[in-house]
N, C-alpha and C positions, 0 to 999 in steps of 0.2 A: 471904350467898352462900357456897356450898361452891363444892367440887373437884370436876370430872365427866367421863364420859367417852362423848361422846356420839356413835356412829358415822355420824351424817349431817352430822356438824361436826370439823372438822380432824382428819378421819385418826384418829375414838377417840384422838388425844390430849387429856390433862385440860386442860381448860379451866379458869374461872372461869366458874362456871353464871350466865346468861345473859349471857353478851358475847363468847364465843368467844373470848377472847383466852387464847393457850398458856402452860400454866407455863413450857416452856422458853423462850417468846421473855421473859416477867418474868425467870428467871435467868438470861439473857442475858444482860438487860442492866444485871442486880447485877454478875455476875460477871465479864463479858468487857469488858463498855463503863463501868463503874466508876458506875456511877448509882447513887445512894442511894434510898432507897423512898420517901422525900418526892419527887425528882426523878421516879420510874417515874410518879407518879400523875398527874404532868403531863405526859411522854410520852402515858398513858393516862388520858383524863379520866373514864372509864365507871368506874373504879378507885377505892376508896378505898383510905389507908395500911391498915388492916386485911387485907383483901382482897390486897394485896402482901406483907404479911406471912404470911396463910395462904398464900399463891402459894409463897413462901420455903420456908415451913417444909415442905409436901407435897414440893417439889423436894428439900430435904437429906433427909426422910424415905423418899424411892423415890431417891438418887440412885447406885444400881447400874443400876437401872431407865433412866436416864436417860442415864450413860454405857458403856450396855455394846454393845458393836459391833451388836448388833439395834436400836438405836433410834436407827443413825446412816442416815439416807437411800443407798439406793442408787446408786454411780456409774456413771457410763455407760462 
């Protein structure tokens, strides 16, 4: 499975091709909520360790992209 960006699924955010599930919620929950990628795959069982690893890596690879004030949701 790659990286994709599918606009009838989360908002053209990259996904993991076919599961929907977002890079930033996998870096999330590296990052912010201290889970190991052994641990993400059991959060997410559709996941292999691989599959979090490319998740990983796409996110350090685009991660201007990720944190630059356009890709933070707008507040009300």
């Amino acid at each position: 499975m790659g990286i994709v960006r599918d606009s009838e699924h989360s908002d053209s955010a990259p996904t993991i091709e076919g599961t929907g599930i977002r890079v930033k919620d996998i870096a999330s929950a590296y990052e912010h909520s201290g889970y190991d990628p052994d641990e993400i795959t059991q959060l997410y069982p559709d996941l292999s360790l691989s599959d979090v690893h490319r998740a990983l890596a796409y996110y350090y690879d685009h991660i201007d992209d990720f944190r630059s004030p356009s890709s933070e949701p707008a507040s009300a």
